[in-house]
CHARMM internal coordinates of N, CA and C (Angstrom, degrees):
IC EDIT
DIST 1 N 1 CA 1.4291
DIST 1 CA 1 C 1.5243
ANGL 1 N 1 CA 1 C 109.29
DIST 1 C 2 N 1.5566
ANGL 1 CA 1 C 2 N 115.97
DIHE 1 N 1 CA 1 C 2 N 143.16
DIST 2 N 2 CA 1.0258
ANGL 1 C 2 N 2 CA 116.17
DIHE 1 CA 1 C 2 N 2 CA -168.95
DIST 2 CA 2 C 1.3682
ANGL 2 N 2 CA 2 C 103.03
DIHE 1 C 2 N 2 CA 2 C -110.16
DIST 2 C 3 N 1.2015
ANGL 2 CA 2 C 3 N 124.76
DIHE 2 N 2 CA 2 C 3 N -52.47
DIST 3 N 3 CA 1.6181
ANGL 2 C 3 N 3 CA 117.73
DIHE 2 CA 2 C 3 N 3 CA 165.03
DIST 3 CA 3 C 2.1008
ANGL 3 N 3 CA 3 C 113.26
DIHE 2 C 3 N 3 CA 3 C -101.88
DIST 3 C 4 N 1.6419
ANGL 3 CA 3 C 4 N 75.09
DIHE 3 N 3 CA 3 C 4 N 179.25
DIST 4 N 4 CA 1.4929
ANGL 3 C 4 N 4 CA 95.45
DIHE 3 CA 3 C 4 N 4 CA -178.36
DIST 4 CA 4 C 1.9104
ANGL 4 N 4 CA 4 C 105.66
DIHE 3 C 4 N 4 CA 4 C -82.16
DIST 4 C 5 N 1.5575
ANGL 4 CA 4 C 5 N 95.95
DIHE 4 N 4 CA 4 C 5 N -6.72
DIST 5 N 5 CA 2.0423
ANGL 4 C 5 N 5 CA 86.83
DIHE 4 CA 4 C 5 N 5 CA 175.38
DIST 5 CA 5 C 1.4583
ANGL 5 N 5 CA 5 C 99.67
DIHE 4 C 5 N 5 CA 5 C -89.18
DIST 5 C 6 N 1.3636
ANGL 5 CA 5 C 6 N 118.12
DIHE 5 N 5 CA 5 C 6 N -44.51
DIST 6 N 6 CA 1.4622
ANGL 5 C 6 N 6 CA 122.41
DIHE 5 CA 5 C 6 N 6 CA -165.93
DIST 6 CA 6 C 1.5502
ANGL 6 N 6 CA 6 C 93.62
DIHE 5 C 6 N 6 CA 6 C -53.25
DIST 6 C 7 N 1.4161
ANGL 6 CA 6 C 7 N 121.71
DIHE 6 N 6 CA 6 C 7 N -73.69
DIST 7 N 7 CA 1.6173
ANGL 6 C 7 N 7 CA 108.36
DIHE 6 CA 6 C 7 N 7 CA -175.02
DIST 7 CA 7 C 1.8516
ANGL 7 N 7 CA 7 C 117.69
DIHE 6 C 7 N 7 CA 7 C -33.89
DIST 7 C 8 N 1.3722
ANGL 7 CA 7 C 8 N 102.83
DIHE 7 N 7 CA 7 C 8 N -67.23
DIST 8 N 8 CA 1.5677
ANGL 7 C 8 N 8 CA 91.11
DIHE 7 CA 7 C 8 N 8 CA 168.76
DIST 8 CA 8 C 1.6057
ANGL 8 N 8 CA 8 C 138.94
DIHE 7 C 8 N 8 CA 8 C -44.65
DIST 8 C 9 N 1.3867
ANGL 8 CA 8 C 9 N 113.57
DIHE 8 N 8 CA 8 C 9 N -26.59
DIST 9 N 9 CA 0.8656
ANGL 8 C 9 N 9 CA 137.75
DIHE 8 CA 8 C 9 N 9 CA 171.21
DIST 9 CA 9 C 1.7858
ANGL 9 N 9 CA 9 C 108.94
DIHE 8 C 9 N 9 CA 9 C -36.99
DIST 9 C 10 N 1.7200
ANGL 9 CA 9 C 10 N 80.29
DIHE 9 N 9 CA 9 C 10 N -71.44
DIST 10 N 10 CA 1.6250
ANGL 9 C 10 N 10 CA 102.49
DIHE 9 CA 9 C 10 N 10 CA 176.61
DIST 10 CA 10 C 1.5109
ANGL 10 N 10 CA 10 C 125.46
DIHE 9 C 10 N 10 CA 10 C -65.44
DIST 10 C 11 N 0.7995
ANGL 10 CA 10 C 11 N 95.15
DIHE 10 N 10 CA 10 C 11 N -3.33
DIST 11 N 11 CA 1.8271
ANGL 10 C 11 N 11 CA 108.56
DIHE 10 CA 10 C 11 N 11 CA -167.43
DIST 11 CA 11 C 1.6148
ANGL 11 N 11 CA 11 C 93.08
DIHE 10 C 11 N 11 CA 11 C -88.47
DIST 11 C 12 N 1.7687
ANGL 11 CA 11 C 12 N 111.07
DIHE 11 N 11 CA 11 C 12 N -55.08
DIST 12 N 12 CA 1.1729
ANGL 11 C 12 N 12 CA 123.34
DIHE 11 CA 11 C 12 N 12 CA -161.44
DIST 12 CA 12 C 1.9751
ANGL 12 N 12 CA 12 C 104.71
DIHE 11 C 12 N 12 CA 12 C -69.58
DIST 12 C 13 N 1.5126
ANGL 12 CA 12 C 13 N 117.03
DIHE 12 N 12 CA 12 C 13 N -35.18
DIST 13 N 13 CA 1.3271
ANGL 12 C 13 N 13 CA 91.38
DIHE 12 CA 12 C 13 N 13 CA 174.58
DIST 13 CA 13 C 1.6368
ANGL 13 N 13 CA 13 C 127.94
DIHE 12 C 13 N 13 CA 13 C -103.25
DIST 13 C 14 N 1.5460
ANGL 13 CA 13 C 14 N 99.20
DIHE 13 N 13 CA 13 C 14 N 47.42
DIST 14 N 14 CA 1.6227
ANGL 13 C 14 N 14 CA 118.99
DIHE 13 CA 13 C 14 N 14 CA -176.00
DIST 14 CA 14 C 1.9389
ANGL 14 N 14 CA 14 C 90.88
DIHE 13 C 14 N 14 CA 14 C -59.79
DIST 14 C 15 N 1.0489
ANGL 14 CA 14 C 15 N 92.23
DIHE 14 N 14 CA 14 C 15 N 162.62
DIST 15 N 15 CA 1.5331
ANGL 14 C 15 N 15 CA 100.98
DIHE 14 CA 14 C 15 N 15 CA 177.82
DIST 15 CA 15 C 1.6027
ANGL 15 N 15 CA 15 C 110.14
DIHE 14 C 15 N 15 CA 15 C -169.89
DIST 15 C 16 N 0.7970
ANGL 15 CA 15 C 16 N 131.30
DIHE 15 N 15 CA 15 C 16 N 138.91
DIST 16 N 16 CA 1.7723
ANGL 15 C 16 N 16 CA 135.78
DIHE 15 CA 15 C 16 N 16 CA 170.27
DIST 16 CA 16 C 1.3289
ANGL 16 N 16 CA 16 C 114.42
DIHE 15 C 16 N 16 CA 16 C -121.61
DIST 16 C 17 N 1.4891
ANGL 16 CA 16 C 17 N 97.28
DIHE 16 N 16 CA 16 C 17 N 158.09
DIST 17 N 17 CA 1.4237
ANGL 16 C 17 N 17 CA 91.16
DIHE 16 CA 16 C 17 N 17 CA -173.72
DIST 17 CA 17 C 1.7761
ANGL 17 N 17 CA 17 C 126.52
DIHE 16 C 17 N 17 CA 17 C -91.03
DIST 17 C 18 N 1.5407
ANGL 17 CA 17 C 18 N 102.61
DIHE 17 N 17 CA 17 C 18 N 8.90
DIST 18 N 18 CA 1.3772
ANGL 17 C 18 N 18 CA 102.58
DIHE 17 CA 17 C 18 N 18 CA 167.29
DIST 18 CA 18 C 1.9385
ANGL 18 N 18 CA 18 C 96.84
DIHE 17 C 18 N 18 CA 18 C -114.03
DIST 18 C 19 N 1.2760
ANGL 18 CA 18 C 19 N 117.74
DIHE 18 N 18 CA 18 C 19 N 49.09
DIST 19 N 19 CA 1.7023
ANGL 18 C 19 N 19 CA 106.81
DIHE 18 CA 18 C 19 N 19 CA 135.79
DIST 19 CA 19 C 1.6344
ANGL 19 N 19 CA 19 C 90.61
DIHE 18 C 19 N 19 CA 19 C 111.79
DIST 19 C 20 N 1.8190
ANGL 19 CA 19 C 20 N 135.82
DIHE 19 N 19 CA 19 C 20 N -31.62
DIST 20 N 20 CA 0.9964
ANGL 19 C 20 N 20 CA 121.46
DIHE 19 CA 19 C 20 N 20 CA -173.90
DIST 20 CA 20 C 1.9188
ANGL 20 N 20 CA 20 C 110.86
DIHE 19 C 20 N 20 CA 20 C -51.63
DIST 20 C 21 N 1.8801
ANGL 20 CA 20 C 21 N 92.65
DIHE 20 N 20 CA 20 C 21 N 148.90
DIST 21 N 21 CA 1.1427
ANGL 20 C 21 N 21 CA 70.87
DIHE 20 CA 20 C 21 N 21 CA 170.87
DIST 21 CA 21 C 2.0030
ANGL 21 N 21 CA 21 C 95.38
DIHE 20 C 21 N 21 CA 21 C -148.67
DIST 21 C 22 N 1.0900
ANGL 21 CA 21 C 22 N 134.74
DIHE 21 N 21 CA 21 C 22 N 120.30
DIST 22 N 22 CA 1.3154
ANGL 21 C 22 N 22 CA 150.93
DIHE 21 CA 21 C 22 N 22 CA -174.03
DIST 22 CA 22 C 1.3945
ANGL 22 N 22 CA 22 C 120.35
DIHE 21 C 22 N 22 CA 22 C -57.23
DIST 22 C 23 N 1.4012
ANGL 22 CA 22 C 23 N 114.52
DIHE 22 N 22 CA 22 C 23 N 101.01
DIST 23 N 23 CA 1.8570
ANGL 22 C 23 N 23 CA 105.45
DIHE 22 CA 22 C 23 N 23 CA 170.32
DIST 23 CA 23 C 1.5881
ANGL 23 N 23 CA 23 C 97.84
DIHE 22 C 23 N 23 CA 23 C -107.31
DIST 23 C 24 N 1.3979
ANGL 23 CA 23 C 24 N 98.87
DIHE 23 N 23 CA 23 C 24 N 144.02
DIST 24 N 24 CA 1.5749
ANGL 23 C 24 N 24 CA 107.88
DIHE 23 CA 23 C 24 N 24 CA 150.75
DIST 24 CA 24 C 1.6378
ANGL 24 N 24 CA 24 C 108.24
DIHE 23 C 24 N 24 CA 24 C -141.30
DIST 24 C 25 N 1.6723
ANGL 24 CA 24 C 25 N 99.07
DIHE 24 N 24 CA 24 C 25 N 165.40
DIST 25 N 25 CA 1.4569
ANGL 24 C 25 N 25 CA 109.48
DIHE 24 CA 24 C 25 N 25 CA 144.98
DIST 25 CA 25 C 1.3438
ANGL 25 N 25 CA 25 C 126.38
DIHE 24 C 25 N 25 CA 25 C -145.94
DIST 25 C 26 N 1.3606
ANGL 25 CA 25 C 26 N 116.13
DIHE 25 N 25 CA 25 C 26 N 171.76
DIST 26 N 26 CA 1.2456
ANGL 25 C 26 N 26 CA 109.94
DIHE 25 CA 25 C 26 N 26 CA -165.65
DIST 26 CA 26 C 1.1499
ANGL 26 N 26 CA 26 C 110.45
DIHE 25 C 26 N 26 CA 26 C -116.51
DIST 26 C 27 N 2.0723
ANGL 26 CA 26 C 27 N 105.13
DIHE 26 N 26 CA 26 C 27 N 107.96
DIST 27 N 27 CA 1.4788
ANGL 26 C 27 N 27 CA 107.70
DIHE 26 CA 26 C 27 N 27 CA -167.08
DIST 27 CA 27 C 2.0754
ANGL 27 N 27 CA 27 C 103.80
DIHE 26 C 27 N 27 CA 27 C -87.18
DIST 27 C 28 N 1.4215
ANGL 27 CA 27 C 28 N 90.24
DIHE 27 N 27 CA 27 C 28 N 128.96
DIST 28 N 28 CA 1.3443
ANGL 27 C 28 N 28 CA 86.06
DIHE 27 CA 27 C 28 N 28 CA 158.00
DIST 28 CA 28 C 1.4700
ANGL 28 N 28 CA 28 C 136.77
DIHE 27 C 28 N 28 CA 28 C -127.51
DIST 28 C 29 N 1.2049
ANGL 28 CA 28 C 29 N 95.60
DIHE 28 N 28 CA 28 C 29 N 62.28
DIST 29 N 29 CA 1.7655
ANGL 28 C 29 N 29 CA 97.24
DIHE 28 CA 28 C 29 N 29 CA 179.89
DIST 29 CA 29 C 1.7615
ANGL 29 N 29 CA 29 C 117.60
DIHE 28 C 29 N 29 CA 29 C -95.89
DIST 29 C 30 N 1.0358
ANGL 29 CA 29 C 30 N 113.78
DIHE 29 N 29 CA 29 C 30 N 175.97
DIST 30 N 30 CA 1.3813
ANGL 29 C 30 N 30 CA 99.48
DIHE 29 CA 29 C 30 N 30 CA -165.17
DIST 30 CA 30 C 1.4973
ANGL 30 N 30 CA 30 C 129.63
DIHE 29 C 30 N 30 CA 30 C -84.91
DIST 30 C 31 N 1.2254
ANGL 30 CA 30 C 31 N 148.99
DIHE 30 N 30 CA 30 C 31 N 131.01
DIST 31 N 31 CA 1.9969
ANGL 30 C 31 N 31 CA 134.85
DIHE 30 CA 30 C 31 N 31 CA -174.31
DIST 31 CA 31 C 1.3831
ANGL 31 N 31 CA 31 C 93.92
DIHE 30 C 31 N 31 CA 31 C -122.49
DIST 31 C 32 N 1.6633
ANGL 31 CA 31 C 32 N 89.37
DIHE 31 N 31 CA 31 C 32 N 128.08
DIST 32 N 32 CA 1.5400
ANGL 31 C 32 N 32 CA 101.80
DIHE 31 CA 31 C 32 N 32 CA 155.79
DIST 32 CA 32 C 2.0139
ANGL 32 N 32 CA 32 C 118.63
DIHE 31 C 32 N 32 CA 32 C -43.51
DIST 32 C 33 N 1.0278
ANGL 32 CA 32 C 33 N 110.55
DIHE 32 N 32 CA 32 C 33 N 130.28
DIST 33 N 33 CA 1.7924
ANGL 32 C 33 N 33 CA 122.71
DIHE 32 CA 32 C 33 N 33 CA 173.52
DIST 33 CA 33 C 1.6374
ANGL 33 N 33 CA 33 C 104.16
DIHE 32 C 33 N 33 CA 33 C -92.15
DIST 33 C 34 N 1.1809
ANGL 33 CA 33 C 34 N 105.05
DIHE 33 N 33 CA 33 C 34 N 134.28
DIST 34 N 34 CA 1.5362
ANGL 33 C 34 N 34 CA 109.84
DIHE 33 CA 33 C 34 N 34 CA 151.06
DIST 34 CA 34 C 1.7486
ANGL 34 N 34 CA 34 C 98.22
DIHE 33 C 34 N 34 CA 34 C 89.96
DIST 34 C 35 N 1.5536
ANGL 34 CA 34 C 35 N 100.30
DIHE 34 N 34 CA 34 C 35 N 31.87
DIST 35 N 35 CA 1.7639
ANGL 34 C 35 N 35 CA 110.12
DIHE 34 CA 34 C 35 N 35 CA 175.63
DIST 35 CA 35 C 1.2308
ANGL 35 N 35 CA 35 C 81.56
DIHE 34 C 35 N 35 CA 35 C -117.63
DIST 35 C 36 N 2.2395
ANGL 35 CA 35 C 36 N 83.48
DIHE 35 N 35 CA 35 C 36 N 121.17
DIST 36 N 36 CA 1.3976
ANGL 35 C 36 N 36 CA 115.55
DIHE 35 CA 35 C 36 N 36 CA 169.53
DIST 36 CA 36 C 1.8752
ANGL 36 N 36 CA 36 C 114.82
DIHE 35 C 36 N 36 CA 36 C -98.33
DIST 36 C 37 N 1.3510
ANGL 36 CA 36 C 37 N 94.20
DIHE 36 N 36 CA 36 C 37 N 125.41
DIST 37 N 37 CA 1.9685
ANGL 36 C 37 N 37 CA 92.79
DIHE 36 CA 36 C 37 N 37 CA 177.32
DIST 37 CA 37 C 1.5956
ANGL 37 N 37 CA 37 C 114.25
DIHE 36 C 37 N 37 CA 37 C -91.95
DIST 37 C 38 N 1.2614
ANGL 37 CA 37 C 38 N 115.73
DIHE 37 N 37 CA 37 C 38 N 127.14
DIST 38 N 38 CA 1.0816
ANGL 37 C 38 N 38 CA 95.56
DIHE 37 CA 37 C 38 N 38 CA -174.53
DIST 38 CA 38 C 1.5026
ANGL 38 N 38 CA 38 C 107.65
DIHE 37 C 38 N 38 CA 38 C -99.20
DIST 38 C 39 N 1.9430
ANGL 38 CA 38 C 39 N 101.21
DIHE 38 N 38 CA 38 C 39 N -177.66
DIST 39 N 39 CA 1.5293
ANGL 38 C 39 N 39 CA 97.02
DIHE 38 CA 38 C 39 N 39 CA -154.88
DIST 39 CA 39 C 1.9759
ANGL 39 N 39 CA 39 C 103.42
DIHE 38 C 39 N 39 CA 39 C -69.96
DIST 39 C 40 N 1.3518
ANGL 39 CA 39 C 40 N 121.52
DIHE 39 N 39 CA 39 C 40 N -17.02
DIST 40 N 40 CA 0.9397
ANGL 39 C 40 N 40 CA 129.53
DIHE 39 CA 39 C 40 N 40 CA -147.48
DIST 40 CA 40 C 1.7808
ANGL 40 N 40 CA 40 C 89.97
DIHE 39 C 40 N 40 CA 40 C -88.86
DIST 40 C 41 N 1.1724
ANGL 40 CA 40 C 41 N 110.56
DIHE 40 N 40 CA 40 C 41 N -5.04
DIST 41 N 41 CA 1.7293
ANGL 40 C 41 N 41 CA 128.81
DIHE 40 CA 40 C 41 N 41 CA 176.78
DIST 41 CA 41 C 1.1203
ANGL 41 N 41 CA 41 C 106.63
DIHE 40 C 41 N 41 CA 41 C -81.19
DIST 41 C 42 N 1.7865
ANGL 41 CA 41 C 42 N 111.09
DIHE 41 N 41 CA 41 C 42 N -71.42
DIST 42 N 42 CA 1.3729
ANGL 41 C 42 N 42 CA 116.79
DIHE 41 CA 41 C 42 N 42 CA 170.41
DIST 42 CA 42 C 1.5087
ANGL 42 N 42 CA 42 C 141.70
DIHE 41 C 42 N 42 CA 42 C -36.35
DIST 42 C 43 N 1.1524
ANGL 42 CA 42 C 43 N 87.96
DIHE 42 N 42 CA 42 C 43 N -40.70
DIST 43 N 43 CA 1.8140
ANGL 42 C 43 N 43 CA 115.35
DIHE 42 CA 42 C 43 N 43 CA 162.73
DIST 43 CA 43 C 1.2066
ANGL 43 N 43 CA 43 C 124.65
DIHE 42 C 43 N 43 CA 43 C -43.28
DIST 43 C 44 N 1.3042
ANGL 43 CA 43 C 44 N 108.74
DIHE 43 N 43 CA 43 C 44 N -65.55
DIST 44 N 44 CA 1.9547
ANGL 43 C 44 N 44 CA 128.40
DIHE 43 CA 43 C 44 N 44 CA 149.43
DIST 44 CA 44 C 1.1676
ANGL 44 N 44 CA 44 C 114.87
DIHE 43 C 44 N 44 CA 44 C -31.62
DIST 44 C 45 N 1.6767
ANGL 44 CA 44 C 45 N 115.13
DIHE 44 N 44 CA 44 C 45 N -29.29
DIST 45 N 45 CA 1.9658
ANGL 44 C 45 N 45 CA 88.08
DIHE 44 CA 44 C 45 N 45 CA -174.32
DIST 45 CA 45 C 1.1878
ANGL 45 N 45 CA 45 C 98.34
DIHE 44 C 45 N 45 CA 45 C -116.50
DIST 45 C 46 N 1.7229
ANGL 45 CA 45 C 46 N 104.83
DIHE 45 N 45 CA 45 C 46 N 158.51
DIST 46 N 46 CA 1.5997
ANGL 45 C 46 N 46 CA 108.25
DIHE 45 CA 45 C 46 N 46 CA -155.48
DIST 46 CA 46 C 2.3645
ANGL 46 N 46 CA 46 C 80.34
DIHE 45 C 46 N 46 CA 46 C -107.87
DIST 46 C 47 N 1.5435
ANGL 46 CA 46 C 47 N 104.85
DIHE 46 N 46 CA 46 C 47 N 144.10
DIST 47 N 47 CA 1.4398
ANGL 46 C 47 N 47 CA 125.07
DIHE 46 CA 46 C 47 N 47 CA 169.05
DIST 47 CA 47 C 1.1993
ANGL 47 N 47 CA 47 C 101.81
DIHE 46 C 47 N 47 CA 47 C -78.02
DIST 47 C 48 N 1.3846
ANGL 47 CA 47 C 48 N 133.05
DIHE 47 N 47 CA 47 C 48 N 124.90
DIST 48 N 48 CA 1.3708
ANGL 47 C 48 N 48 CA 139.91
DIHE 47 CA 47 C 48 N 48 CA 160.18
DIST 48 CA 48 C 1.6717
ANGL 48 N 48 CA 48 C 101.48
DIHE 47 C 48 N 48 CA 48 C -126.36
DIST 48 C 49 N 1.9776
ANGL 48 CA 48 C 49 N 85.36
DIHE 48 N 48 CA 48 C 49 N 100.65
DIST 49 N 49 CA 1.5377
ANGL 48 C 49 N 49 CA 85.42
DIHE 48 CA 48 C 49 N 49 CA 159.03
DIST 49 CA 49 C 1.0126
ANGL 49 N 49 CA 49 C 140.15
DIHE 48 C 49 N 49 CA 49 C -105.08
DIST 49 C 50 N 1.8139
ANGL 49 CA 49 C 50 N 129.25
DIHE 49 N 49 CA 49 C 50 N -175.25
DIST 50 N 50 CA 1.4822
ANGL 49 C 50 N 50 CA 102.31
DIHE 49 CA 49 C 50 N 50 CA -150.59
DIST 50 CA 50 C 1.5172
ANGL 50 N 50 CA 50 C 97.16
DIHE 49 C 50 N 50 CA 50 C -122.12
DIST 50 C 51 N 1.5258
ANGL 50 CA 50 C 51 N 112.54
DIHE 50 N 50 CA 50 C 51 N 151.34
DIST 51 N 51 CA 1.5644
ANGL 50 C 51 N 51 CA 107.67
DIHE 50 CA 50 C 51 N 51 CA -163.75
DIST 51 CA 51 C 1.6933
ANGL 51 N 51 CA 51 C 113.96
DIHE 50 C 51 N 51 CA 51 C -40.94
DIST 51 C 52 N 1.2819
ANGL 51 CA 51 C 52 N 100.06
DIHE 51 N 51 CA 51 C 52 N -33.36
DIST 52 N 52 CA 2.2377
ANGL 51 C 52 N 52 CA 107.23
DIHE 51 CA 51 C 52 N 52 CA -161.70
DIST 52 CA 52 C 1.5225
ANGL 52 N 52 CA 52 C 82.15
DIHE 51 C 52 N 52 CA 52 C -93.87
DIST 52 C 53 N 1.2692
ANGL 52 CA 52 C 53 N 112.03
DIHE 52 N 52 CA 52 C 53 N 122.42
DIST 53 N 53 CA 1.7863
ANGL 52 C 53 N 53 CA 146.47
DIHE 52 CA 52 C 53 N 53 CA 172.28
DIST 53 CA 53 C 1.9957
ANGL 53 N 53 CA 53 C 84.01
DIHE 52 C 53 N 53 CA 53 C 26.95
DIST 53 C 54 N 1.1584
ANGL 53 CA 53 C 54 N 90.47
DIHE 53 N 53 CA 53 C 54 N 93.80
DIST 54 N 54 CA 1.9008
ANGL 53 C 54 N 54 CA 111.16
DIHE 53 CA 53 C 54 N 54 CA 163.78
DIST 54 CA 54 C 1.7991
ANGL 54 N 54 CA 54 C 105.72
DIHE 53 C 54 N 54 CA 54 C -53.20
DIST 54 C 55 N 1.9176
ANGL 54 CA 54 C 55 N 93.97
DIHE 54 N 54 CA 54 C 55 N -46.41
DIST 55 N 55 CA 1.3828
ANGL 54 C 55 N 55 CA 80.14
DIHE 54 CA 54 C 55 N 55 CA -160.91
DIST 55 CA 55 C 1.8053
ANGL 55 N 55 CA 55 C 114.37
DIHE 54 C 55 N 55 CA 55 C -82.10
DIST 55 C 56 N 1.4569
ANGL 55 CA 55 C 56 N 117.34
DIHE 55 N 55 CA 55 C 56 N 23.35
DIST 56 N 56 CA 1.4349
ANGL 55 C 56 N 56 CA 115.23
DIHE 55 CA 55 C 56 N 56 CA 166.59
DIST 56 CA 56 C 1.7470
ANGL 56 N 56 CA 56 C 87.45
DIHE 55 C 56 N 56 CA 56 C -125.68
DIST 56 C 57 N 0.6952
ANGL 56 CA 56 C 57 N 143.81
DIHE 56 N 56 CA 56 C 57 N -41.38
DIST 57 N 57 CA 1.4135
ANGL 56 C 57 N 57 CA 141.25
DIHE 56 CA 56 C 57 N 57 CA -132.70
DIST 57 CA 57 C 1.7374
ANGL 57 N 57 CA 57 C 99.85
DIHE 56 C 57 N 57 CA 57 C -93.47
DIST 57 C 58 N 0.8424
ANGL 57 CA 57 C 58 N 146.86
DIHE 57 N 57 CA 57 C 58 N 92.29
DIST 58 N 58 CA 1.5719
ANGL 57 C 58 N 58 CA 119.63
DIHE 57 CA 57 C 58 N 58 CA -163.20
DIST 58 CA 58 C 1.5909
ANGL 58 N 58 CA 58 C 104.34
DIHE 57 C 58 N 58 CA 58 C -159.86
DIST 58 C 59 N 1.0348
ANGL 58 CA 58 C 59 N 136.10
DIHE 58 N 58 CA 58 C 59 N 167.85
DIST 59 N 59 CA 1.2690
ANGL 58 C 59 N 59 CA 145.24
DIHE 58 CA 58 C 59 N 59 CA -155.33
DIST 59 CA 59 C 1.7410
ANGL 59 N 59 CA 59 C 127.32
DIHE 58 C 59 N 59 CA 59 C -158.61
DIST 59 C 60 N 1.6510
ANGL 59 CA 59 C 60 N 118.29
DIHE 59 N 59 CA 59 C 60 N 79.13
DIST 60 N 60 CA 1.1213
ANGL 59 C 60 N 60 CA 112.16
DIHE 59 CA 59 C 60 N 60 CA -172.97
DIST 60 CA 60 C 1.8003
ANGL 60 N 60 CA 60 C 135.52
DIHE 59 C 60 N 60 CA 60 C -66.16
DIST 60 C 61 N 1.0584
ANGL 60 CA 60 C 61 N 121.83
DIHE 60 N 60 CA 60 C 61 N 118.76
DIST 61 N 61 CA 1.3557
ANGL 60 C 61 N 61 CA 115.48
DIHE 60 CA 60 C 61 N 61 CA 177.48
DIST 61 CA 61 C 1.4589
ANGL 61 N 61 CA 61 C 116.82
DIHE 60 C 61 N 61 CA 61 C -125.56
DIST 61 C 62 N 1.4650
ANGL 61 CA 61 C 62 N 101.95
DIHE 61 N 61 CA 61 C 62 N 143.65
DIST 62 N 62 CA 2.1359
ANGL 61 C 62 N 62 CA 103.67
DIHE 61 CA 61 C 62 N 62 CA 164.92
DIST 62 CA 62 C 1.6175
ANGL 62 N 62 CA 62 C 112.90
DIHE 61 C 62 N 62 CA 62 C -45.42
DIST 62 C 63 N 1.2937
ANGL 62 CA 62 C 63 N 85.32
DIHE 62 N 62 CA 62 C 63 N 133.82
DIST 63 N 63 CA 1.4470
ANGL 62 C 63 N 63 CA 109.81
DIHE 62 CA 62 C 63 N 63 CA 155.43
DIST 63 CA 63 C 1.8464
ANGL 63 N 63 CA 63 C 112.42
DIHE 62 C 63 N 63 CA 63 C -52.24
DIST 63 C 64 N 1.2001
ANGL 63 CA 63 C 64 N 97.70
DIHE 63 N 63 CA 63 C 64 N 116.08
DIST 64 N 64 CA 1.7398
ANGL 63 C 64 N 64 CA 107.98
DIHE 63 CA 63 C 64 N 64 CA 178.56
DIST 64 CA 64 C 1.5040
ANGL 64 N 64 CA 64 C 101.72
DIHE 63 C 64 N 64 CA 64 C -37.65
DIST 64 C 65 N 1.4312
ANGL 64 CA 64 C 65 N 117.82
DIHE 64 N 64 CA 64 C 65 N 161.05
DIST 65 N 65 CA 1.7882
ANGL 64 C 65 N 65 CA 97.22
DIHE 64 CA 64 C 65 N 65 CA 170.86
DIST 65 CA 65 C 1.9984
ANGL 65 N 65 CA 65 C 84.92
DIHE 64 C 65 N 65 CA 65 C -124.88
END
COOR INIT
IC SEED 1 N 1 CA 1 C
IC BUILD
């Protein structure tokens, strides 16, 4: 792959033959590098996983205050 659209590209017309069907896009806005979380951060957010394979599928959120 030569760019970062062509990969998305490909990602986006995944298809299976029992019905999945793949969107992406390709965000490019800018993120600070070299932001450290600490564990006392991590701690704060509660894992909500999701019934179909928890252990990829999962969804972080804050702790209610």
């Amino acid at each position: 792959m030569r760019t970062f659209e062509a990969v998305v590209q490909l990602i986006g017309h995944t298809r299976t033959a029992a019905g999945l069907l793949v969107m992406s896009k390709l965000d490019k806005r800018k993120y600070p590098t070299g932001v450290v979380t600490t564990n006392a951060q991590m701690k704060e957010l509660v894992l909500c996983k999701h019934d179909f394979h928890g252990e990829w599928n999962y969804e972080l959120r804050p702790r209610p205050t």
